[in-house]
N, C-alpha and C positions, 0 to 999 in steps of 0.2 A: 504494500500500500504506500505510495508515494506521501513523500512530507506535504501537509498544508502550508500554503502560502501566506502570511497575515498579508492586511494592508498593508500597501507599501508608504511609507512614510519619505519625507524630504530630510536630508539630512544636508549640515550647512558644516562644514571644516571650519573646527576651532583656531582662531588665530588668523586666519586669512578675510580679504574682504571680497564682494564678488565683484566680478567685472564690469559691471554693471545692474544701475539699478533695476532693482526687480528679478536678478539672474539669482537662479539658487542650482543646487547642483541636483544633478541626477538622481530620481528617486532609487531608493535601495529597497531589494524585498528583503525580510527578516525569514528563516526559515525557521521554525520550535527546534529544541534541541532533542525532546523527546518526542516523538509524534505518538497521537490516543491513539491507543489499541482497545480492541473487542475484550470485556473483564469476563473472565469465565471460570471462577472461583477467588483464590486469595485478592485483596486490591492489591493497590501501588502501597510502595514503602513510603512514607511521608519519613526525610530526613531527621533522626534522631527521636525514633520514637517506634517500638514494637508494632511488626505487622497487627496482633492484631492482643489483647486481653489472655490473660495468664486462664479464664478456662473458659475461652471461646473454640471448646472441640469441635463446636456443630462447623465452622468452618472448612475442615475436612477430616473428616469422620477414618479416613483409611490411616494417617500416621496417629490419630489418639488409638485406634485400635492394634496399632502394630506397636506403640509404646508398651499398652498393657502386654500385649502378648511376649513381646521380643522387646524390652528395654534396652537392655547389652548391644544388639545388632544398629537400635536406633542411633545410642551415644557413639557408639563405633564409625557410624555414617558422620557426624556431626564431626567429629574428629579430624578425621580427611578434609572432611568442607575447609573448617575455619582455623586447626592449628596446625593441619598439615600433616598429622600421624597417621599412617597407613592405616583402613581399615582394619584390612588381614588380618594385621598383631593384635591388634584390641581385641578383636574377638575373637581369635583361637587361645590368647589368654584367659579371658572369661568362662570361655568353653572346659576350658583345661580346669582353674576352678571349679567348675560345677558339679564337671563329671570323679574329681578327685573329689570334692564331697559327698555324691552321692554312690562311691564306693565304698569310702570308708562308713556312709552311714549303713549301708548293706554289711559291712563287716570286713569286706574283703581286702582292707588294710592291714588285718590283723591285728587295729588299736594300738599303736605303738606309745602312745603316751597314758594311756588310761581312760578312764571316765568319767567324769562330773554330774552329780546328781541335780537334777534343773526346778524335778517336783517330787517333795516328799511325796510318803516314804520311797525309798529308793531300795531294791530289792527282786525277790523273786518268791511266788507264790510254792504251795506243797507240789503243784503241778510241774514248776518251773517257769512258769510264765512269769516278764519282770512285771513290775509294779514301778507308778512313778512313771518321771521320764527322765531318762539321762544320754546326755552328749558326749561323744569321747573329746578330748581337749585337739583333736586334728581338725575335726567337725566346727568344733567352734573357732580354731585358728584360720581356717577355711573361710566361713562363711564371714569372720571379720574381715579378712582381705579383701572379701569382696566387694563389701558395703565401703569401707574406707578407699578404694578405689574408684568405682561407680561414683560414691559425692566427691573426691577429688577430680576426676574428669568433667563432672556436669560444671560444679565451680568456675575449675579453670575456663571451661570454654563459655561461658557463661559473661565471666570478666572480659575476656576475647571480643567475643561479640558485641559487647557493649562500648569498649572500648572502641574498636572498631567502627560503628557505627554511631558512636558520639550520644548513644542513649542516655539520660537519666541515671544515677541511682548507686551504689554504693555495694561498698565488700562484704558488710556486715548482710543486707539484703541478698547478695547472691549464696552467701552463707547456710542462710535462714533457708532459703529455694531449693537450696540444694539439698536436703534432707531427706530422709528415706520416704518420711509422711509426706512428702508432695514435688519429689522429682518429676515422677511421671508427667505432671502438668508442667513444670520447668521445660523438659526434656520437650514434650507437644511443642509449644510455645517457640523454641528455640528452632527446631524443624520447619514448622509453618514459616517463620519470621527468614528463613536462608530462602524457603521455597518461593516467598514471594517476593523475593528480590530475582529471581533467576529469569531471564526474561528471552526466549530463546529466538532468531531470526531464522529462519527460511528462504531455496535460494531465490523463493517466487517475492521475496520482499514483505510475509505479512510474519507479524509477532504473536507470539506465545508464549504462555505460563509453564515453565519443568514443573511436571506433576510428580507427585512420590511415589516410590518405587520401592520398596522392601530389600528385594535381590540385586542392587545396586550398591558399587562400591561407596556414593554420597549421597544415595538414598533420593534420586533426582535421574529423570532422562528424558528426551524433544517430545512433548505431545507430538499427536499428530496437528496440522494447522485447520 
């Protein structure tokens, strides 16, 4: 779609006089520097300020659903976006955590450090069934790495982003976001606000929104126009 043309306006060279009266010079057309495109989900970024509200999901429903599902894969996409860390590593990291905890929660670590009782009592029935519930201390070394990673990465790229983009708002604030009780919407939030900056051109000359993508290395690829 070709740029629109405003009115052309007279423009007069500062410092000079004209050759005479009544001469002015040559009108000049102004061209936009963005030309309007067709909005077909996220809007425009207005500079220094969050596409859209911290739990405006209805916006696009397919990354708040892929948060819930797949957290890890989502921050992992974010990652690559905006501080440039390989998908890959993030998430065959994560992967690697989950799956070593949910070995050893199967047993098949063989508990090498023991077990910590979480609810009394802690024990085993005349049957042998335990009673209670208890975590071996890998389990719990495990799943802290996890969480203290996951808000270290949302954090950082959080500060990033903002930074970046001249947002509002503070460290103590991305802190607070960052927490396990309301990543998820951090993490939406963060996703929607890359996505609707991403504005993609075609070679027939018309624009379009990169929609989200799951199975993408930054979670972003060309609609079709």
């Amino acid at each position: 779609m070709p740029d629109p043309v405003l009115p052309t306006a007279v423009v007069q060279q500062s410092g000079t006089e004209p050759a005479s009266i009544g001469m002015m010079a040559q009108p000049t057309a102004f061209h936009s520097v963005h030309p309007p495109v067709a909005i077909h989900g996220p809007l425009l970024v207005n500079p220094g300020e969050w596409a859209d509200e911290l739990a405006d999901c209805n916006t696009n429903a397919g990354v708040c659903w892929a948060t819930i599902c797949c957290q890890g894969i989502v921050v992992a996409q974010l990652a690559q976006k905006v501080i440039k860390v390989p998908c890959l590593v993030t998430t065959i990291f994560m992967i690697g955590l989950t799956v070593l905890y949910l070995l050893d929660h199967q047993g098949l670590m063989g508990n090498p450090f023991g077990k910590v009782c979480i609810v009394e009592p802690c024990g085993t029935t005349l049957y042998g069934e335990p009673t209670g519930f208890q975590m071996s201390w890998l389990s719990i070394i495990l799943s802290a790495t996890s969480c203290i990673f996951l808000f270290s990465m949302i954090c950082y790229i959080r500060v990033k982003l903002r930074n970046k983009d001249r947002i509002p708002g503070s460290i103590f604030e991305d802190i607070c976001l960052s927490l396990p009780c309301i990543s998820c919407c951090t993490t939406c939030q963060m996703m929607r606000h890359v996505i609707s900056k991403s504005i993609r051109r075609f070679p027939d000359g018309s624009l379009t929104y990169a929609e989200y993508k799951l199975c993408s290395q930054d979670g972003s690829f060309d609609a079709n126009p």
